[in-house]
TORVO-676890 format. One record per residue (C-alpha): chain; x, y, z; residue number from 1. Coordinates in Angstrom, 1 decimal, always signed. Last residue first. Layout:
BEGIN
+--------+--------+--------+--------+-----+
| cadena |     c1 |     c2 |     c3 | num |
+--------+--------+--------+--------+-----+
|      A |      X |      Y |      Z | NUM |
...
+--------+--------+--------+--------+-----+
END
This chain:
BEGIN
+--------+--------+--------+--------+-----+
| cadena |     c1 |     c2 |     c3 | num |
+--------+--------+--------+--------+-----+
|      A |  +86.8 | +184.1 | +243.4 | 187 |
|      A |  +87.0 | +184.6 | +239.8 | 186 |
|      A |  +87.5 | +182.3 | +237.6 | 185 |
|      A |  +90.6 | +182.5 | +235.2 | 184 |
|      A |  +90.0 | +183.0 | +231.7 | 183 |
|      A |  +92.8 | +180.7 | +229.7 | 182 |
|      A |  +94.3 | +182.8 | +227.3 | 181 |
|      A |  +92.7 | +181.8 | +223.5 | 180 |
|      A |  +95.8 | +181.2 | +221.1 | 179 |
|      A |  +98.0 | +183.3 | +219.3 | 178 |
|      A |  +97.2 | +183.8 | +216.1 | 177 |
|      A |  +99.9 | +182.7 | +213.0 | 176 |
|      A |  +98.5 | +185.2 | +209.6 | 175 |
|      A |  +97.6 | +182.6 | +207.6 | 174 |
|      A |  +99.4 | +182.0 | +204.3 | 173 |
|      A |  +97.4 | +181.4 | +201.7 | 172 |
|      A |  +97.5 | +177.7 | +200.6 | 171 |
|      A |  +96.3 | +177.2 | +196.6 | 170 |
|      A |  +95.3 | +173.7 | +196.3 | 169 |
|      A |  +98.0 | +170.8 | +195.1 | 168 |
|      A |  +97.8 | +170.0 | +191.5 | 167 |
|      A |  +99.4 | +172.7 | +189.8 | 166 |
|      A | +102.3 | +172.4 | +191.6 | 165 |
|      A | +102.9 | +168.9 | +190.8 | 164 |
|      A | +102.9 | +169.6 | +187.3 | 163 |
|      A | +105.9 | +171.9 | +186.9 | 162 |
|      A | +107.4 | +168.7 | +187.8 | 161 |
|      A | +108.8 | +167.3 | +191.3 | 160 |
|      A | +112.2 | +164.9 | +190.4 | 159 |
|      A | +111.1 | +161.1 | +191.3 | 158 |
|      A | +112.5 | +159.9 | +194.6 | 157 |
|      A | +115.3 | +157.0 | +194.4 | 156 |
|      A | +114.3 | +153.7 | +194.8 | 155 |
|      A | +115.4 | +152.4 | +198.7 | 154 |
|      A | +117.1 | +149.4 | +198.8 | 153 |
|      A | +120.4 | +150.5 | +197.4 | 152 |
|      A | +120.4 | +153.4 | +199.6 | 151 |
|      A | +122.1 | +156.7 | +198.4 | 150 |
|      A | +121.2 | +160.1 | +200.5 | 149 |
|      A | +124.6 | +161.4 | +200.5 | 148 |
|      A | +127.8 | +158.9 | +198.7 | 147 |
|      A | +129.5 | +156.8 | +201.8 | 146 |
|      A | +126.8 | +154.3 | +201.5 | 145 |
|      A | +127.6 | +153.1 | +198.1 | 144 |
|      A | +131.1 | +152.6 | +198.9 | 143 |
|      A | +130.2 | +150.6 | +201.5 | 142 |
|      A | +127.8 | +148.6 | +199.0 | 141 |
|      A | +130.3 | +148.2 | +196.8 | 140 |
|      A | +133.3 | +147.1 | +198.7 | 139 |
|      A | +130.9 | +144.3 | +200.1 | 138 |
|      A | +129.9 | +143.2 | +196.7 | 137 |
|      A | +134.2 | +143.3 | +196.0 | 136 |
|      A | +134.6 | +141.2 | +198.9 | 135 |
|      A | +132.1 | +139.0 | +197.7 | 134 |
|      A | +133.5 | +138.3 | +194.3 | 133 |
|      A | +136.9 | +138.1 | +195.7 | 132 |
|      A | +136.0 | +135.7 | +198.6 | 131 |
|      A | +135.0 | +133.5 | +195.7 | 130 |
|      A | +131.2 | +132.4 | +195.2 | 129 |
|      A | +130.2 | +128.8 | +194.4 | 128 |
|      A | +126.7 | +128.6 | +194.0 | 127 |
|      A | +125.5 | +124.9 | +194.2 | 126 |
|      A | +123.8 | +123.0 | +191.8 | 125 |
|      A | +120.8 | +120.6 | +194.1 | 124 |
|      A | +120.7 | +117.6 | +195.2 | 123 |
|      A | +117.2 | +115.7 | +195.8 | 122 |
|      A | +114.4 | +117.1 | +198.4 | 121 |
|      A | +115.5 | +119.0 | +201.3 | 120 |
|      A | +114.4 | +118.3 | +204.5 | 119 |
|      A | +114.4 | +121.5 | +206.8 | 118 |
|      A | +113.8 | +121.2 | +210.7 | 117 |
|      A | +116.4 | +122.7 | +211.5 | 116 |
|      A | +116.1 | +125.5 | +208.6 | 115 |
|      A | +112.8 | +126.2 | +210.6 | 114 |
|      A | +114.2 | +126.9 | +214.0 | 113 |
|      A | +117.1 | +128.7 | +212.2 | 112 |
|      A | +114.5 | +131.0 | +210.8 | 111 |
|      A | +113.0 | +131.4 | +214.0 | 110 |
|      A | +116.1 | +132.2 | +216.1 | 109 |
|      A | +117.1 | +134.7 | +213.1 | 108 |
|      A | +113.6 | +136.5 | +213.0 | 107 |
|      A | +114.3 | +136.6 | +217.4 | 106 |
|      A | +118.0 | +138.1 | +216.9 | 105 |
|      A | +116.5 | +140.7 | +214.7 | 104 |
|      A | +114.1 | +141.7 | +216.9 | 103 |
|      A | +110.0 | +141.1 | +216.0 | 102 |
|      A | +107.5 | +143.2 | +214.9 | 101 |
|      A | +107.1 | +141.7 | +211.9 | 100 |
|      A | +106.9 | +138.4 | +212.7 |  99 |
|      A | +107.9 | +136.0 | +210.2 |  98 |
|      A | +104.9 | +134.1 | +208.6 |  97 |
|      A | +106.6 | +132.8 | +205.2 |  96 |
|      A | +110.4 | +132.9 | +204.9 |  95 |
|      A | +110.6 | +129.0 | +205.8 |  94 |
|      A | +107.7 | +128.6 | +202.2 |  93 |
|      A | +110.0 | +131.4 | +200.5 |  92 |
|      A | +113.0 | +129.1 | +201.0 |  91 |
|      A | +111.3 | +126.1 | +199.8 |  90 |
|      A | +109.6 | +128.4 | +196.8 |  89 |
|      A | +113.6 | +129.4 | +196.0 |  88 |
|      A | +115.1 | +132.4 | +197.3 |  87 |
|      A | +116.8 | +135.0 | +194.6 |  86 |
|      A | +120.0 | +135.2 | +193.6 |  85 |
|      A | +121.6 | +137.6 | +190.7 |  84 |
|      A | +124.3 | +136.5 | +188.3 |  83 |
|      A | +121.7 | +135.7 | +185.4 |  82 |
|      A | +119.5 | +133.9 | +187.7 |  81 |
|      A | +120.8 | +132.0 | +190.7 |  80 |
|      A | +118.7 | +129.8 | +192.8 |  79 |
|      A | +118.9 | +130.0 | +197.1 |  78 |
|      A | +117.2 | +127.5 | +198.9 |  77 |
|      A | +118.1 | +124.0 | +197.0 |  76 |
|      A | +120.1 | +122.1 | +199.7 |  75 |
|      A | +123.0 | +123.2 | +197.8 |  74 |
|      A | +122.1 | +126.6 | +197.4 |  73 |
|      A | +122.1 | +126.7 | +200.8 |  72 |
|      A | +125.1 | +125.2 | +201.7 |  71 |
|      A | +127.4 | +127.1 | +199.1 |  70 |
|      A | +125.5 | +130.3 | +199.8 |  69 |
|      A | +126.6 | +130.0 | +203.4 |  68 |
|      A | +130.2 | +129.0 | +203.0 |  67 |
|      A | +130.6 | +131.8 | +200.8 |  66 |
|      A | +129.2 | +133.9 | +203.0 |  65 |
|      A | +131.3 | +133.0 | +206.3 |  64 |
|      A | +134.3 | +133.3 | +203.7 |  63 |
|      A | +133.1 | +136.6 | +203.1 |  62 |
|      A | +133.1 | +137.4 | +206.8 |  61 |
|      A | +129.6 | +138.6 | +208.1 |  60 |
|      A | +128.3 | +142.5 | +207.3 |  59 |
|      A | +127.2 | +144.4 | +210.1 |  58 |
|      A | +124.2 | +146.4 | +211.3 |  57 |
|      A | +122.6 | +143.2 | +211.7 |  56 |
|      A | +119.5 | +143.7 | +209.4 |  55 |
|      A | +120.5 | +147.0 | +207.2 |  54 |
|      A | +123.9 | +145.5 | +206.9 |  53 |
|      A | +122.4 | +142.2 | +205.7 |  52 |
|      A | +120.3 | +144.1 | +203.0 |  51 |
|      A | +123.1 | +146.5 | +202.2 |  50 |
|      A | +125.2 | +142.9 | +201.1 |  49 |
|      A | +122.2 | +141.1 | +199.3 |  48 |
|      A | +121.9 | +144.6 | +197.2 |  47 |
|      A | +125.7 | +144.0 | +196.3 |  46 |
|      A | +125.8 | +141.0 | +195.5 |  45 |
|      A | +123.1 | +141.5 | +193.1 |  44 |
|      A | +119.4 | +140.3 | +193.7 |  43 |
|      A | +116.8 | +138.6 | +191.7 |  42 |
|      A | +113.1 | +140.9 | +191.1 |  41 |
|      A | +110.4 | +142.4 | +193.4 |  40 |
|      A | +111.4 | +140.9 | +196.9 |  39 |
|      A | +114.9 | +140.1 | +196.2 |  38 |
|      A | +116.7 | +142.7 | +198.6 |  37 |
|      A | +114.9 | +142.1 | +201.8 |  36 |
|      A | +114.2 | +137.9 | +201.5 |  35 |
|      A | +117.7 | +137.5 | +200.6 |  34 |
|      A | +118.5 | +139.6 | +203.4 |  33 |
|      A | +116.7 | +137.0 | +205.5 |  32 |
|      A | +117.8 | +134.3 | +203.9 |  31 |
|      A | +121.6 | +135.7 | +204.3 |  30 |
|      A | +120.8 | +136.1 | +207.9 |  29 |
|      A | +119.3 | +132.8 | +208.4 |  28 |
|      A | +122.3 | +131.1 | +207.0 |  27 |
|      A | +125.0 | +133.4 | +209.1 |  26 |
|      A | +123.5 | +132.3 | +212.1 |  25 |
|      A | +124.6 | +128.8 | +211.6 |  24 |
|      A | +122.6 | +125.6 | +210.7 |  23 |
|      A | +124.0 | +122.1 | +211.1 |  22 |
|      A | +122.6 | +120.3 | +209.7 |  21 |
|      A | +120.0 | +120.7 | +207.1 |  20 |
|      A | +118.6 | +117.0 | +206.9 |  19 |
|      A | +119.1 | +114.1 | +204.4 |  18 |
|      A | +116.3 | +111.7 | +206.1 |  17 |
|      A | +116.4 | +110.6 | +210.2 |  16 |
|      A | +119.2 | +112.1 | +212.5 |  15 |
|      A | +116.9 | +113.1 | +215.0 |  14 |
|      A | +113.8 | +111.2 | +215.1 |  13 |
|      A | +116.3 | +108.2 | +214.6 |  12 |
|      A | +117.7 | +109.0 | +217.2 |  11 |
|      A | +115.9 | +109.6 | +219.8 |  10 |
|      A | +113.6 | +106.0 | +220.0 |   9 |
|      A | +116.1 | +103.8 | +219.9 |   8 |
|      A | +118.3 | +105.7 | +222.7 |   7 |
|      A | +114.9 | +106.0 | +224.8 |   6 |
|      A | +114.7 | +102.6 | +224.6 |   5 |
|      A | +118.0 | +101.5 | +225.7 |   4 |
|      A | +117.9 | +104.4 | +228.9 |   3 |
|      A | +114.4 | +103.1 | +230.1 |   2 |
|      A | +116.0 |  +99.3 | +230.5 |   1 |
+--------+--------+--------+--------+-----+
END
């Protein structure tokens, strides 16, 4: 008698509305590194790629990619502006109140806790991306991270001016001291 009713009452909790299932590691990633690259404006390929690399430390497949940016941008997560992808307010609203502190497998855990529990409203486009396009992003990036001192997420430093001397106080150069010797007592 307890078995029937708890089947009645399980599944429908489970399997009730249009819901995100299932969720793989690689869609929290590429929301995370969404979340890195596109904080100021949309993101290229490219920027999305050095994100996930910063993250994981490696890059997924890009069919695992294209797969993921199909299904989210399906259930209306990821938008597309002029070739570059940013997250959505849903997205941003799952995004919202990660720990900072926290490992990488932990911010995936949670974000895949909360794409679980994801009910997306209507149908959305999706973004179909070929294993070329991504491939080359990937390219890219590596490429990018072979030249010295180049990070696509980090702006590069501005050039010091003639200026910024005159700014900081004059510093004479102290003539090193070495310190106090420790007096010992007498006995």
């Amino acid at each position: 008698m307890f078995g029937a009713l708890r089947r009645t009452v399980f599944l429908p909790q489970v399997f009730k509305g249009y819901s995100m299932h299932p969720v793989h590691d690689v869609d929290a990633l590429l929301l995370l590194a969404l979340a890195l690259s596109s904080k100021r404006r949309p993101a290229e390929l490219a920027e999305i790629m050095a994100a996930a690399d910063l993250i994981q430390g490696a890059i997924p497949s890009e069919t695992k990619l294209g797969e993921a940016f199909h299904r989210l941008s399906t259930h209306g997560l990821i938008g597309e502006v002029d070739g570059r992808f940013t997250l959505t307010p849903d997205a941003q609203k799952i995004m919202a109140g990660q720990p900072r502190k926290a490992e990488t497998a932990e911010r995936i855990f949670n974000v895949r806790e909360k794409l679980s529990a994801y009910e997306p409203a209507g149908k959305h486009a999706p973004i179909v991306l070929t294993e070329e396009q991504l491939a080359q992003a990937i390219l890219a990036h590596r490429s990018a991270g072979q030249d010295a001192g180049k990070n696509m997420l980090v702006p590069k430093p501005k050039p010091k001016t003639a200026d910024d001397d005159d700014k900081r106080p004059d510093k004479r150069p102290g003539q090193w001291r070495r310190p106090f010797a420790s007096r010992k007592r007498k006995a």
